[in-house]
MIDRENDREN-896808 format. One record per residue (C-alpha): x, y, z. Coordinates in nm, 2 decimals. Example, Ala and Ser with C-alpha at 12.3 -4.5 7.8 and 13.67 -1.06 7.14 Angstrom:
2
{atom {1.23,-0.45,0.78}},
{atom {1.37,-0.11,0.71}},
***
This chain:
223
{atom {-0.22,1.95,-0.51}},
{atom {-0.39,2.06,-0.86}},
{atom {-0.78,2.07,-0.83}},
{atom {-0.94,2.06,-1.20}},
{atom {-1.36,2.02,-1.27}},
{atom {-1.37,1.95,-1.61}},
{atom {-1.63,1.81,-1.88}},
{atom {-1.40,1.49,-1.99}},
{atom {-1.38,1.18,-2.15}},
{atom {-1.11,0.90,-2.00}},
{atom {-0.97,0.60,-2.11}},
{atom {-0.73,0.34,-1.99}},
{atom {-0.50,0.11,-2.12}},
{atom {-0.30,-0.12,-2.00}},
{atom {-0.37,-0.49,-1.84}},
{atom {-0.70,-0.41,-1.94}},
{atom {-0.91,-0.12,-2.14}},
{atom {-1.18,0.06,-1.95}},
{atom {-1.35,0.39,-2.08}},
{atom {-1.56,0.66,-1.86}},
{atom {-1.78,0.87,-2.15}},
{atom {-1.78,1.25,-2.13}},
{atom {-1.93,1.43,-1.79}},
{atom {-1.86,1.66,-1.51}},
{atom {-1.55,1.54,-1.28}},
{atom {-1.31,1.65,-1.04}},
{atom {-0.95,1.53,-1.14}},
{atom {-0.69,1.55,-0.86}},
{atom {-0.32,1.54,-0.96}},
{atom {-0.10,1.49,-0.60}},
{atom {0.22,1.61,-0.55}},
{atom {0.35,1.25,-0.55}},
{atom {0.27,1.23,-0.90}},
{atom {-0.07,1.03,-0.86}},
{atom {-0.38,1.12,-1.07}},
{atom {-0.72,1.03,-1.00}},
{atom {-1.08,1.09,-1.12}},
{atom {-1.36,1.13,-0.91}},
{atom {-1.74,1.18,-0.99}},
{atom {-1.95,1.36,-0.70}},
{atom {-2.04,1.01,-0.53}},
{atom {-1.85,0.71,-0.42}},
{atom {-1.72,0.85,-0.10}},
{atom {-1.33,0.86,-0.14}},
{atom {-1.35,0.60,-0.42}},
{atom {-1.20,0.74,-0.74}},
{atom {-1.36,0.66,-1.08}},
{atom {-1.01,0.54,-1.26}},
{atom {-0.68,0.64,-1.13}},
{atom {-0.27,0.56,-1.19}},
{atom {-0.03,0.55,-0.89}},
{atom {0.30,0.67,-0.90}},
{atom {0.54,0.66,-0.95}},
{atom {0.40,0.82,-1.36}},
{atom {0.43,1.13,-1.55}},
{atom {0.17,1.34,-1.67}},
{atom {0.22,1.50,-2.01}},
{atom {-0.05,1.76,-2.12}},
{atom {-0.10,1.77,-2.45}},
{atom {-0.04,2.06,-2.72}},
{atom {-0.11,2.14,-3.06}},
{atom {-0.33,1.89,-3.29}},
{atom {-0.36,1.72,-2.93}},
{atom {-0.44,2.01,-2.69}},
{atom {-0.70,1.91,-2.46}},
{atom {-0.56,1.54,-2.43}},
{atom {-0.40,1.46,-2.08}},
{atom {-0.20,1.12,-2.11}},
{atom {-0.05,0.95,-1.76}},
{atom {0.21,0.67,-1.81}},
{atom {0.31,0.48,-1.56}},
{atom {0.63,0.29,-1.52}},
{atom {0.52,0.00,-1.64}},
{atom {0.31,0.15,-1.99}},
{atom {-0.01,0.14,-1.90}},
{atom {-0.20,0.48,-2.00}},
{atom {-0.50,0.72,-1.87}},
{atom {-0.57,0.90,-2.11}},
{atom {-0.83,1.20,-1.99}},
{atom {-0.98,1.44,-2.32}},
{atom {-1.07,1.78,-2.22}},
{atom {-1.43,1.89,-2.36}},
{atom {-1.42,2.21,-2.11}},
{atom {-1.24,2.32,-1.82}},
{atom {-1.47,2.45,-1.54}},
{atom {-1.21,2.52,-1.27}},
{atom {-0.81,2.49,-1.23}},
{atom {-0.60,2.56,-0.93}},
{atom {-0.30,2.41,-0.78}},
{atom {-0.30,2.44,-0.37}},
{atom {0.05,2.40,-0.15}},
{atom {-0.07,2.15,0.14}},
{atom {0.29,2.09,0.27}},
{atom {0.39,1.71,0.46}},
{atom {0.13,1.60,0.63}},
{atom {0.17,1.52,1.01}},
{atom {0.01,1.14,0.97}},
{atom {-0.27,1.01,1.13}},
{atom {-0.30,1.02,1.46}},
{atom {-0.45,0.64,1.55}},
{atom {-0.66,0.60,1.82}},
{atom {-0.46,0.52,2.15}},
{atom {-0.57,0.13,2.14}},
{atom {-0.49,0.08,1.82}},
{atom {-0.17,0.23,1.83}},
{atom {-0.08,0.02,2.12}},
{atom {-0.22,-0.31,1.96}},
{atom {-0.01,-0.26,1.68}},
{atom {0.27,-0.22,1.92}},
{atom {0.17,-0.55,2.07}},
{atom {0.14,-0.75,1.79}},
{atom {0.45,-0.61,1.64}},
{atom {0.63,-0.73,1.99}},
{atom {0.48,-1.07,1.97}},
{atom {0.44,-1.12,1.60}},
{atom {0.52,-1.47,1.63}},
{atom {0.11,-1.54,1.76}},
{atom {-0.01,-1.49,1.38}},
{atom {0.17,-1.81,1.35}},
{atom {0.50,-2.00,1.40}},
{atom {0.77,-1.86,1.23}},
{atom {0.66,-1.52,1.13}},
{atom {0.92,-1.28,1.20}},
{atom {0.91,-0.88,1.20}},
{atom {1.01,-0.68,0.91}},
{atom {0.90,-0.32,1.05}},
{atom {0.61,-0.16,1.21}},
{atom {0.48,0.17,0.95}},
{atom {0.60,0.05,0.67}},
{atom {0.60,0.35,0.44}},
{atom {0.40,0.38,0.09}},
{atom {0.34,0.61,-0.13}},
{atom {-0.03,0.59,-0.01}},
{atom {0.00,0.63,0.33}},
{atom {0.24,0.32,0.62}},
{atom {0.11,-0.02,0.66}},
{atom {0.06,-0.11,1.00}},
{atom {0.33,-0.42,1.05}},
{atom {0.51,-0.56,0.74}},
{atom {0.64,-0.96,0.83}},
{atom {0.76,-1.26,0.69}},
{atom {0.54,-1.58,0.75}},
{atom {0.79,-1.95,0.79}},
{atom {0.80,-1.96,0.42}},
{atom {0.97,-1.62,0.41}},
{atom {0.69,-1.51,0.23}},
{atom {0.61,-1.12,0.29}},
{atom {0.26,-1.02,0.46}},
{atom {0.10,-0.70,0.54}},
{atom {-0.08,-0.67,0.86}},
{atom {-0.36,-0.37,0.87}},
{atom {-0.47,-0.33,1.24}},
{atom {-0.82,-0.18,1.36}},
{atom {-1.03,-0.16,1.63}},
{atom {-1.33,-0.25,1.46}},
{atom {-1.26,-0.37,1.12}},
{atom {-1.52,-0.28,0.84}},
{atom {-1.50,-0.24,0.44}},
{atom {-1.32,0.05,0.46}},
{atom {-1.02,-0.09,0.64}},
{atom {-1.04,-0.40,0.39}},
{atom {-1.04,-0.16,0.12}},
{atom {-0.75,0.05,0.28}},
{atom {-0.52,-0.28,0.27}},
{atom {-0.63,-0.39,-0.07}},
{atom {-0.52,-0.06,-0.18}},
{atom {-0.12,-0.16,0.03}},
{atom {-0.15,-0.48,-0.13}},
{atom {-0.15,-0.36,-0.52}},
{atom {0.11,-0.13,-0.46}},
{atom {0.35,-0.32,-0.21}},
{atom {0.28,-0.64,-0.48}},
{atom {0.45,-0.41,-0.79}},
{atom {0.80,-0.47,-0.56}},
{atom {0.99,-0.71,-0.68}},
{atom {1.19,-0.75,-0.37}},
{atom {0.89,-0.79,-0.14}},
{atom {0.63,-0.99,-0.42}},
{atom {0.45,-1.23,-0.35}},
{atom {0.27,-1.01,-0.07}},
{atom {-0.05,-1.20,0.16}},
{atom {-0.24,-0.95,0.36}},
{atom {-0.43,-1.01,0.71}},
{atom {-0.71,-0.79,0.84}},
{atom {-0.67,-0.77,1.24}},
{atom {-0.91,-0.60,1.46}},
{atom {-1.07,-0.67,1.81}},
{atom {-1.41,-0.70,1.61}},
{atom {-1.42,-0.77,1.22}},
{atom {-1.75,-0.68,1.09}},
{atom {-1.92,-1.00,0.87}},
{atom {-1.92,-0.80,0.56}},
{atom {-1.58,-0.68,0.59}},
{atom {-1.51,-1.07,0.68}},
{atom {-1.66,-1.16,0.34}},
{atom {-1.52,-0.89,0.12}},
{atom {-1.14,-0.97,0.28}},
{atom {-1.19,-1.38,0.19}},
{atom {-1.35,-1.29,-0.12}},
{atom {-0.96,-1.12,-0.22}},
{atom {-0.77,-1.37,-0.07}},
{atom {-0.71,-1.13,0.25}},
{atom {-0.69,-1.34,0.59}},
{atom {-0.88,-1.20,0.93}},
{atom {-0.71,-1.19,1.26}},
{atom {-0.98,-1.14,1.55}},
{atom {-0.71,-0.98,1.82}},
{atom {-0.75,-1.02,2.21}},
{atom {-0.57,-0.69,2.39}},
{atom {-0.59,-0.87,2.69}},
{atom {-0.46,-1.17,2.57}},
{atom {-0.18,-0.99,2.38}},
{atom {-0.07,-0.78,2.70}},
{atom {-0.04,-1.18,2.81}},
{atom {-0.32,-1.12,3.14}},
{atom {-0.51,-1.42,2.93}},
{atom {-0.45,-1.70,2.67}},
{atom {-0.16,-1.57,2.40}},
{atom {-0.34,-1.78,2.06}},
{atom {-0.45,-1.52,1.81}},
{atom {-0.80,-1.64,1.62}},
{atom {-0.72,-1.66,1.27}},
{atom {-0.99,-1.71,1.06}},
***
């Protein structure tokens, strides 16, 4: 991973223009090709960004300074150097994955076993389906055939709305799995999290462990 603080300027282009004006940022550029800009707020949230797969191509001569990202499809970050304030590339290795908590581990296991209670039809593509950001929980097929990606929580918040947003834009640039729908499952789904999730078209799944480990009534809730 490259670590750079610089005093920069970005633009995009692509599907839409978007510019940041000149300050202090932290750019990360990953080892899987991804760039991102952060300023020092937003949590994890990054200011602009391009996924891979892209190529970064630093700029020399009458265009030193000028960092320009493609990505396969064209579209362009463009980042303008004013002043470098620190540069250094770290070797973090493969990651071992998150460990998920024990419950929801197993009610991803569950649902994946009995996938057919998110609705008639649906049928099981693969449990940890890999991305480039990281596995969805279940990938499936609804009766249409259509594809659908399940993220599973314990409690489901923003956060886990915005993890399977961020699976949705990427999984949605395959051709062979486009359309993709996503649902939002947890044992509790938080009301702004329930908002944010219909607002983007994402459905919610309230799950029952009990019910799924079939002690009570097998329906899922879907909301």
């Amino acid at each position: 991973m490259r670590l750079v603080i610089a005093r920069c300027s970005v633009d995009y282009a692509g599907r839409l223009t978007a510019h940041l004006p000149s300050a202090p940022r932290l750019i990360l550029v990953k080892a899987d090709g991804s760039v991102s800009i952060h300023a020092d707020d937003r949590a994890y949230k990054p200011l602009n960004w391009m996924s891979p797969p892209c190529s970064l191509k630093e700029g020399t001569g009458d265009e030193d300074g000028v960092w320009t990202v493609t990505n396969k499809g064209g579209e362009k970050l463009i980042i303008t150097m004013e002043e470098i304030l620190h540069d250094s590339s770290h070797e973090l290795g493969v990651d071992p994955g998150l460990i998920k908590d024990g419950v929801e581990a197993h009610l991803q296991e569950l649902l994946a076993d009995r996938i057919e209670t998110l609705g008639e039809g649906y049928t099981l593509i693969r449990r940890e389906y890999m991305t480039a950001i990281g596995p969805v929980d279940i990938l499936c097929r609804d009766a249409e055939g259509k594809t659908v990606a399940v993220e599973i929580k314990r409690r489901g918040e923003i956060d886990g709305v915005e993890q399977l947003t961020r699976y949705l834009e990427l999984l949605n640039r395959d051709p062979h799995l486009a359309p993709v729908r996503g649902i939002f499952a947890a044992q509790e789904i938080k009301p702004q999290a329930r908002v944010l999730a219909t607002d983007r078209g994402i459905g919610c799944a309230v799950l029952d462990y009990d019910a799924l480990r079939g002690i009570e009534d097998d329906k899922l809730r879907l909301f």
